[in-house]
N, C-alpha and C positions, 0 to 999 in steps of 0.2 A: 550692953544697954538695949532695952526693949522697947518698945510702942506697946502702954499700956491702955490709954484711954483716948478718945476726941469728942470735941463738941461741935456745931456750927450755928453761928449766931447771924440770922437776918436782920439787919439792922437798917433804918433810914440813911439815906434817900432812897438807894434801889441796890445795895449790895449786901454778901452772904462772906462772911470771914469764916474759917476753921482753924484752933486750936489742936494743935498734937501734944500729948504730955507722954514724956518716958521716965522709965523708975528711979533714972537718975536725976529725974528733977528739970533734967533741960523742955525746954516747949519752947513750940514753933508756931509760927502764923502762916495762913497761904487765904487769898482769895477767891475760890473757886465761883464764878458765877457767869450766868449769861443775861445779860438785862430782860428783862422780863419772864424768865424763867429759871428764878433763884431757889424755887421749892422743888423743882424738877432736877436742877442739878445736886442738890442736898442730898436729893434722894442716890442719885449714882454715887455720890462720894461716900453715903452710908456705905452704897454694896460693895464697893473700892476696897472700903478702910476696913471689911470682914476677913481680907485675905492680908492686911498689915498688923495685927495687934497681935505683938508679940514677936515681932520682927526686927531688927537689927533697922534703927531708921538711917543710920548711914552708909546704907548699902542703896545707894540714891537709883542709879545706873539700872541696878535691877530692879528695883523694885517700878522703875517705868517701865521696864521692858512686859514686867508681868501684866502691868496693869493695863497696859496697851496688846502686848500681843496675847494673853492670857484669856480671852475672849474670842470668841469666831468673830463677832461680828466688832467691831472698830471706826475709832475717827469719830468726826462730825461734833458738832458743835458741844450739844450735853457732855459727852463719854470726855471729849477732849477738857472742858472747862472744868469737870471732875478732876482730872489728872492735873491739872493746871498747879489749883490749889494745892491738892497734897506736894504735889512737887515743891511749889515754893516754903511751905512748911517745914518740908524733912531736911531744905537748903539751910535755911532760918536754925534747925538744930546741930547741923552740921556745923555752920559756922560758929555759933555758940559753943559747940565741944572744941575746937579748935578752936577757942577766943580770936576770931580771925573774921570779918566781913566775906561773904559770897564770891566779891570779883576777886583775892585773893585765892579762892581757891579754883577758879577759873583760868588763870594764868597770870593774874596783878592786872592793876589798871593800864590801860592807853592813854589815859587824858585825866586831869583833875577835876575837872565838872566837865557838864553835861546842861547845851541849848537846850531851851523848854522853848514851846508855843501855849498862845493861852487862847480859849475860845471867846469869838462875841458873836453877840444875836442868839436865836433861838432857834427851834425848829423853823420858824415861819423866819427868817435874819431880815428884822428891822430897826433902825437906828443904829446900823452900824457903824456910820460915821463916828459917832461920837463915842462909843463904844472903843473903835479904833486906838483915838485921840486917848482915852483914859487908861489905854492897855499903855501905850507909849511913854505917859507920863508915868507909870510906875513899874518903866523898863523896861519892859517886855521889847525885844524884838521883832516878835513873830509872832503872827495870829492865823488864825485858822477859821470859818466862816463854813455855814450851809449855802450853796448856790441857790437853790431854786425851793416853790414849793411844790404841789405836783406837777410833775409834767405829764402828759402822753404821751406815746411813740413818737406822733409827727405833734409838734405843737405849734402856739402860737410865735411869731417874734416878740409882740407885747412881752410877754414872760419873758424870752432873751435879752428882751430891750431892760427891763427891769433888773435883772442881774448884773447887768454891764453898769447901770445908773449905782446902784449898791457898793458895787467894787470902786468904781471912780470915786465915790465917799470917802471908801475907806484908802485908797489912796492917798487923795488931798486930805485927809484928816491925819495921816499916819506918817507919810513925806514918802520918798526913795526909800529912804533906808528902812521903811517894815517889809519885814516878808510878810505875803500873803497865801497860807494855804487855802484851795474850793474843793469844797468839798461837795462833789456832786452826789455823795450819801446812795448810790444807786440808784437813785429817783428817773436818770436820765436815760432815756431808751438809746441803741447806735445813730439813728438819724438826729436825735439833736444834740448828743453829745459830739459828733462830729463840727455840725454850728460852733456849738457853746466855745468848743474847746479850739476851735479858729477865733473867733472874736474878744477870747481874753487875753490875747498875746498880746493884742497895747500897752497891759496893766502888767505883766514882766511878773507874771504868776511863781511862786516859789515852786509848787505843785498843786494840778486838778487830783482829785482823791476819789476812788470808785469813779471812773467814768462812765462804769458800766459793771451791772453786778458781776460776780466772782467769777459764777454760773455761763457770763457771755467772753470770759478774755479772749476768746479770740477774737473779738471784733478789736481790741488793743491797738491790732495791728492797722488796721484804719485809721482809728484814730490818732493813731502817733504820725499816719501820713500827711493829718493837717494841722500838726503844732509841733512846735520845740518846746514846751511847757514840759517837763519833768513832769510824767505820770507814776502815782502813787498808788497800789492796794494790797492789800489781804488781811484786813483786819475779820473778811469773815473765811479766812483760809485757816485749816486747823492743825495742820503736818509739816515737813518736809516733802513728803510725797504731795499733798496740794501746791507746793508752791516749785515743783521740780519740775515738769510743763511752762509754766507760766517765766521763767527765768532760763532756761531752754530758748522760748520761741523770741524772746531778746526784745520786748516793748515793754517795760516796766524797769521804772529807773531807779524806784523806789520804794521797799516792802514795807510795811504796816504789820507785821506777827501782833499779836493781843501774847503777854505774858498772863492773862487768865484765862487766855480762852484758847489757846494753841501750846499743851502740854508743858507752860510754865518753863522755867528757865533753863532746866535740860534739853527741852527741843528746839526753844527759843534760841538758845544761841547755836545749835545748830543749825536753823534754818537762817540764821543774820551771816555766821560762819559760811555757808554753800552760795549765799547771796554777794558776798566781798570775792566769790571768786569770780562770778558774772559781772567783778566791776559796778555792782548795784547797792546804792546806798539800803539806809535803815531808817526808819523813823517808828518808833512801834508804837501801837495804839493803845490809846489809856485815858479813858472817861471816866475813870474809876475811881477806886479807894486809895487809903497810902500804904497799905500790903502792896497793893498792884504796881503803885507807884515806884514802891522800895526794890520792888525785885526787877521790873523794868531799870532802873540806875544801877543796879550790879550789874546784868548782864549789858546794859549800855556801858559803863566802865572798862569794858574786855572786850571790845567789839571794835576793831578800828574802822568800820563803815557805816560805825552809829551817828547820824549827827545831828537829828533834833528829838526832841520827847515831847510828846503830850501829855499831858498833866491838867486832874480837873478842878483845879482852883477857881472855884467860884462861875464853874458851869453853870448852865441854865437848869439841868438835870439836880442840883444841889440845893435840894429849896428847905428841907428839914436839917438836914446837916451835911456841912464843907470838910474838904478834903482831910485837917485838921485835926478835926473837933474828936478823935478817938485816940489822938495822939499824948502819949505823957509830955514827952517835950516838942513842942509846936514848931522850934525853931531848926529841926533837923535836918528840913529840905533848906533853908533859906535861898530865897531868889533873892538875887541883885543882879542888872546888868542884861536880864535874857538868860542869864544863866541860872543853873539850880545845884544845890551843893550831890555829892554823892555821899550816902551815909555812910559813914568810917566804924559805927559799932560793928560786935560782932554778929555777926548772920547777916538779917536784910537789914541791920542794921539800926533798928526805931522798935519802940515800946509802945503798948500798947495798951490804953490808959483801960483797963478791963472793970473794974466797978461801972464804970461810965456804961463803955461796951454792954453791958447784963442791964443798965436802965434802959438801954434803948434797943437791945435787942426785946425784951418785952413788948414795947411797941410796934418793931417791927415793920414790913412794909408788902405791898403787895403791885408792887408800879408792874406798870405794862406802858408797852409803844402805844399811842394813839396809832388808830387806824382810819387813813383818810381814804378819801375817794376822789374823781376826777369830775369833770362837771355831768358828766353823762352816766353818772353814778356806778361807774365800774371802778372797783378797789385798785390805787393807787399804790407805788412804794413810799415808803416814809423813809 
């Protein structure tokens, strides 16, 4: 069996899918993208897939190796979201050739579903209270929330005062029993994420997430001096070697890997794998599609220190089209309970409604982050 051809189709709201076909007919799906730069990543997975066509696509192992160490220069965000997708792709065919689902070929499953969390609020998180309440009512367990909007290095309390008002919403809106993830999005510099992340221990935080960009862990350790709140990140970490420091120096309780954006499910479950042995949970990050979503519940299925998912059902990011809407059958994730099903077809398991795909990859999309600023007009993190 060969790799004889791929496509990639950028399609609304703000994701980039690729198709692998071999001569025997099987194809595969992977999402290779980095939000706001899906034309940038296109382009490395072109120069990728020059040294795959014509290649044995189940020769998975190596063909990461090439594609990773096959180059001087390595890592980082693009090169890794390229790898990402093809990886999930060539999984996606494997499984298919073996009529056998992904976490089957990982070692079988741990568990038979897999906790989701679902996002409320927006960039700016207002009205979340009610937001809360409406996640709850259609079982959700667990939410996940933006802390802040910009901050400064040293800021105001007003801002902190505002944060804490938000969360006590969603508290009283949601009871005891919601988990609440904060996500501080790296917005927050060491001195007020040290504040923030004291004063939301009332609200019995599930996890603060980036409390500081990737770039600063080692202020972690600080901050972990003034909370028991379970801190979470690496959603913008892209190896095993990014996150082999950071799980070493023993302040991070709980990893974030992106299954599109950290070498996809081969490196993925080794970096969850090297993290169960630090005793550190999993939670991995996914605002994305349901490629991303699909291959994130395989390798959650085989991980026994996976224990919630992200999933972007009706994100704020999803304004042209939901998690869904590229799906032949809609009902493959089903939530009920907080929970989310794992897909039992073969490969990642879900189809890929493709007429659809090709009307909407025509129109396409070209989203980028807003870029905000601070009141003294120096450029802020979003």
């Amino acid at each position: 069996m060969k790799i004889i051809r791929f496509e990639l189709f950028q399609v609304p709201p703000r994701w980039l899918f690729l198709k692998i076909e071999t001569d025997s007919g099987f194809i595969g799906w992977g999402e290779p993208v980095i939000e706001g730069k899906a034309a940038t990543v296109a382009a490395a997975v072109t120069e990728l897939m020059e040294n795959l066509i014509g290649k044995n696509p189940l020769h998975i192992e190596d063909h990461w190796q090439v594609m990773y160490r096959g180059g001087f220069y390595r890592g980082g965000p693009i090169l890794m979201s390229a790898i990402a997708g093809i990886d999930q792709a060539l999984w996606d065919i494997k499984g298919k050739y073996h009529d056998a689902p992904v976490y089957q070929l990982l070692g079988g499953p741990v568990r038979d579903k897999m906790r989701v969390y679902s996002w409320i609020g927006g960039d700016r998180p207002e009205h979340v209270g009610a937001a809360a309440a409406d996640m709850a009512a259609k079982g959700f367990t667990a939410i996940k929330m933006n802390a802040t909007d910009e901050m400064a290095y040293v800021d105001s309390y007003v801002k902190i005062d505002a944060v804490l008002a938000r969360v006590a919403a969603v508290r009283a809106a949601g009871g005891p029993g919601l988990d609440i993830g904060i996500d501080f999005h790296g917005r927050v510099h060491k001195p007020m994420a040290k504040v923030l992340a004291k004063e939301l221990e009332a609200y019995r935080i599930m996890f603060i997430e980036e409390p500081v960009l990737p770039q600063n862990n080692e202020a972690l350790r600080e901050i972990a001096r003034h909370t028991s709140i379970p801190i979470a990140t690496g959603e913008r970490m892209f190896s095993r070697w990014d996150f082999k420091q950071l799980l070493i120096d023993g302040y991070v309780d709980i990893i974030q890997p992106d299954l599109s954006h950290a070498g996809g499910i081969t490196e993925c479950k080794k970096i969850m794998s090297m993290a169960e042995a630090f005793d550190v949970a999993a939670a991995p990050h996914c605002p994305l599609g349901p490629i991303a979503l699909a291959a994130c519940l395989q390798v959650d299925a085989s991980c026994h220190n996976a224990f919630i998912q992200e999933q972007s059902l009706g994100i704020h990011y999803n304004k042209e089209n939901d998690l869904l809407d590229y799906l032949v059958d809609k009902s493959v994730f089903k939530y009920e309970n907080g929970y989310c099903d794992i897909p039992a077809g073969p490969g990642l398991g879900i189809e890929i409604n493709e007429e659809y795909l090709r009307s909407r990859a025509a129109i396409g999309h070209n989203w980028h982050n807003p870029i905000w600023r601070n009141e003294d007009g120096s450029v802020a993190e979003w």
